[in-house]
C-alpha positions as CSV (number, residue, x, y, z in Angstrom):
1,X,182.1,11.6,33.0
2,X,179.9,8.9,34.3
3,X,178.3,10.7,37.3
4,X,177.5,14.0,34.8
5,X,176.0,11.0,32.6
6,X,173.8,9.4,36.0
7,X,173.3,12.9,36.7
8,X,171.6,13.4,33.7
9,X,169.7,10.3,33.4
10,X,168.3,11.1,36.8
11,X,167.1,14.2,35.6
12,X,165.2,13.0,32.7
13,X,164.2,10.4,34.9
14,X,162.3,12.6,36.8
15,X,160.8,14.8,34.4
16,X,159.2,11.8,32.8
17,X,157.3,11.1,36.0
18,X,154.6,13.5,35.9
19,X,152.2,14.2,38.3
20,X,148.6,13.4,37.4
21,X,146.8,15.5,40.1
22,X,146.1,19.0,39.6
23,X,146.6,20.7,43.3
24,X,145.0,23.0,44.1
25,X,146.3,25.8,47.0
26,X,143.7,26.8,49.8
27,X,142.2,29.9,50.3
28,X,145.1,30.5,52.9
29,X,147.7,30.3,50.6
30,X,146.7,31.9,47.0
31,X,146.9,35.5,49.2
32,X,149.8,34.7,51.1
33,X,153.6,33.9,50.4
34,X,156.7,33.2,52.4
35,X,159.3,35.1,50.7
36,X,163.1,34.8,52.6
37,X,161.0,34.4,55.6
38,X,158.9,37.3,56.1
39,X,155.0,36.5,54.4
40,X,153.9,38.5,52.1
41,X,150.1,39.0,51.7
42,X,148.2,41.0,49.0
43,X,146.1,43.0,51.3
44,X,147.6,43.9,54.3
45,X,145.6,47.9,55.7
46,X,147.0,50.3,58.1
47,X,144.4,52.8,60.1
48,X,145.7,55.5,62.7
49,X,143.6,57.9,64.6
50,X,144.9,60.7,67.0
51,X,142.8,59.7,70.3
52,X,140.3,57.2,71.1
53,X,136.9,59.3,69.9
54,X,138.5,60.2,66.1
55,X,137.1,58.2,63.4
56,X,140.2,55.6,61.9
57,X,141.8,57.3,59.5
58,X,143.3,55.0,56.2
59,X,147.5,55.2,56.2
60,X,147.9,52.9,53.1
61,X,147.6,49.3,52.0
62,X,151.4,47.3,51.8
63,X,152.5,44.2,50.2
64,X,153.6,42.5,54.0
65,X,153.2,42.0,57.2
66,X,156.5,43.2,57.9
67,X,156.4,46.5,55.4
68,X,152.8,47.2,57.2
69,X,154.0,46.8,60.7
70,X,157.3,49.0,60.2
71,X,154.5,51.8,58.8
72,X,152.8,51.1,61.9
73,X,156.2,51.9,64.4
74,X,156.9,55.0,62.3
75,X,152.8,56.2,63.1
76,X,153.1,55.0,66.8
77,X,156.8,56.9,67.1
78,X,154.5,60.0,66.5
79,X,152.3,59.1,68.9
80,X,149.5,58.2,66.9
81,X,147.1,55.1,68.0
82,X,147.4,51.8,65.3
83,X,145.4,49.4,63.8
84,X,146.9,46.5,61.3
85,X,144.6,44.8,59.5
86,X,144.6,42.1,57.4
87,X,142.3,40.9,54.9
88,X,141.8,37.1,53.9
């Protein structure tokens, strides 16, 4: 009984104690997120392209690194040339 009643006052203890400065994330980190450890960006752009003189064709845009790159194994298991790109 007393340690749920500390546990408590702790709590309110510390939602009392606000912060006063507004902080703000950087550039960096409004487009990307770590989520269960693989980051997750908001524009992340596969290209492919058959040989070295085709024009870069668009695949699709994903959510991840991770998603994007997979995409990218799948292309290259075809045997098609790969570019990742990210945008910031």
């Amino acid at each position: 009984m007393l340690r749920r009643s500390l546990c408590a006052l702790a709590a309110v203890a510390g939602l009392s104690i606000g912060s006063t400065a507004q902080a703000q994330p950087s550039d960096y980190y409004r487009n990307h997120h770590n989520h269960r450890g693989h980051e997750i960006c908001r524009d992340v752009r596969v290209f492919y392209r058959g040989c070295a003189t085709e024009r870069w064709r668009y695949y699709g845009e994903f959510g991840s690194e991770w998603q994007a790159h997979a995409a990218a194994g799948r292309l290259r298991a075809r045997g098609l040339e790969v570019s990742v790109r990210i945008s910031r």
